[in-house]
N, C-alpha and C positions, 0 to 999 in steps of 0.2 A: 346469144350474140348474133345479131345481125350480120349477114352475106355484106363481105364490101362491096364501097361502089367501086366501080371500075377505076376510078381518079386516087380512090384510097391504096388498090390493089398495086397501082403504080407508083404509087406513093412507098409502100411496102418494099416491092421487088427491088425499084433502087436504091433503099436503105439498106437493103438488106446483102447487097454486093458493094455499095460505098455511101459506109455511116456518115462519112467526113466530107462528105457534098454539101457544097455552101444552101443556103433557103432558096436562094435569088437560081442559082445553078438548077435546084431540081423545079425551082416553078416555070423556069426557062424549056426544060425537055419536058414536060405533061404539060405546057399549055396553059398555067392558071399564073395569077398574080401572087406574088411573094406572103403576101398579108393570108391569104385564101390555103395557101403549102402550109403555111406555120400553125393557121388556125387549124387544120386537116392534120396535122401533126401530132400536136395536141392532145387533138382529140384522138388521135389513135394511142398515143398512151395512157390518157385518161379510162378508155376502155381497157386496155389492159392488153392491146393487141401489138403494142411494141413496148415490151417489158424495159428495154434500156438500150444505150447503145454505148457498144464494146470497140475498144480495140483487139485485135486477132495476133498474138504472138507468134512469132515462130519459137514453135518448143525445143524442135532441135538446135537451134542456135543458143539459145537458154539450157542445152543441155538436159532438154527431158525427153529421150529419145527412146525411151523403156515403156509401152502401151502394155497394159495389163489388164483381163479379162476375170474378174472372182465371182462363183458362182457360189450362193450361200444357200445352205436348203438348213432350216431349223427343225429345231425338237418339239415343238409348238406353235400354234399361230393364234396364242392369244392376242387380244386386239395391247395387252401390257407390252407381252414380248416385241409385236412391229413395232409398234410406237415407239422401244426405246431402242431398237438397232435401226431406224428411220433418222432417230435424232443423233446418235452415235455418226451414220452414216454423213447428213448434210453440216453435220461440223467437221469434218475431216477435209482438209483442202488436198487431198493425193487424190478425194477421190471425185474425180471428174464425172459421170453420170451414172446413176441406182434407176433401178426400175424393180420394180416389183412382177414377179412373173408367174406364168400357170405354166404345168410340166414337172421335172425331174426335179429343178432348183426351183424358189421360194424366193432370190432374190439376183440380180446379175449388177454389177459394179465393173466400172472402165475406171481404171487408174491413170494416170500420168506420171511417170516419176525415172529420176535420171539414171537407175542402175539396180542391179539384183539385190545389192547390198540393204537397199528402200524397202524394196519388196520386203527382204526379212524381215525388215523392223518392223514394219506395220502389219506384215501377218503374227509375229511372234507377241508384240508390246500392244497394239491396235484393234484388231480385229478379234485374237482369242480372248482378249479380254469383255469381249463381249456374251452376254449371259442366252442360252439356247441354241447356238448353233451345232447343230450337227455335224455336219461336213461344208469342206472348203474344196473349191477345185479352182485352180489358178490356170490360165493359160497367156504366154507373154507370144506378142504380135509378131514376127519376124520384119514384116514392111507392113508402112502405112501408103495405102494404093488409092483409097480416096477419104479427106475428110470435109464434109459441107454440112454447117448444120442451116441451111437456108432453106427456108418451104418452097415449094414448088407452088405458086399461086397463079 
């Protein structure tokens, strides 16, 4: 992937603090013509460089005010074993981001979910039901102090 231009990067940064800015609006603050924003649009998700655009819930209003931290280190790292607690993981909607890691754990998961009650379910019905895992280590958030998932461009 090609370094943006400076027009796209702007393009970008204001999307990315307010999706919901009309065409006419963002070609108005960078300078270009309306037709020129949309095509430059576009084209940045045609690249693949603006995967969608999201509304931002507020969770504790929605009542998911329980942040949960699971660290999973398995018994194996066949390429079988990831693959099917990869696919286990991105069909579960509790769980908000997986990363695959080097270190102590093998895997780290950020949950969302409205109460401890959740937690159990999903570590008890959910997660052990998953085939090689070793050990589990959970830790839940007391406060959330900052969350942005915006790039710094």
């Amino acid at each position: 992937m090609d370094m943006l231009s400076p027009k796209d990067k702007e393009i970008a940064k204001i999307l990315q603090k307010d999706a919901d800015i009309t065409n006419a609006e963002l070609a108005k603050r960078i300078d270009l013509s309306p037709s020129a924003v949309l095509s430059r649009v576009k084209n940045l998700k045609t690249d693949g460089v603006i995967r969608g655009i999201y509304a931002k819930l507020n969770a504790d209003q929605l009542g998911y005010s329980l942040h949960v931290f699971v660290y999973i280190k398995l018994s194996n790292q066949t390429k079988e074993t990831l693959t099917y607690l990869e696919g286990a993981v991105k069909m579960n909607s509790r769980v908000q981001d997986c990363f695959r890691m080097t270190g102590d754990y093998d895997y780290a998961l950020r949950l969302l979910l409205k109460d401890t009650s959740e937690l159990e379910y999903f570590l008890t019905h959910e997660l052990s039901r998953i085939p090689h895992i070793a050990s589990i280590r959970t830790e839940v958030a007391m406060k959330c102090i900052k969350q942005d998932s915006s790039i710094n461009l």
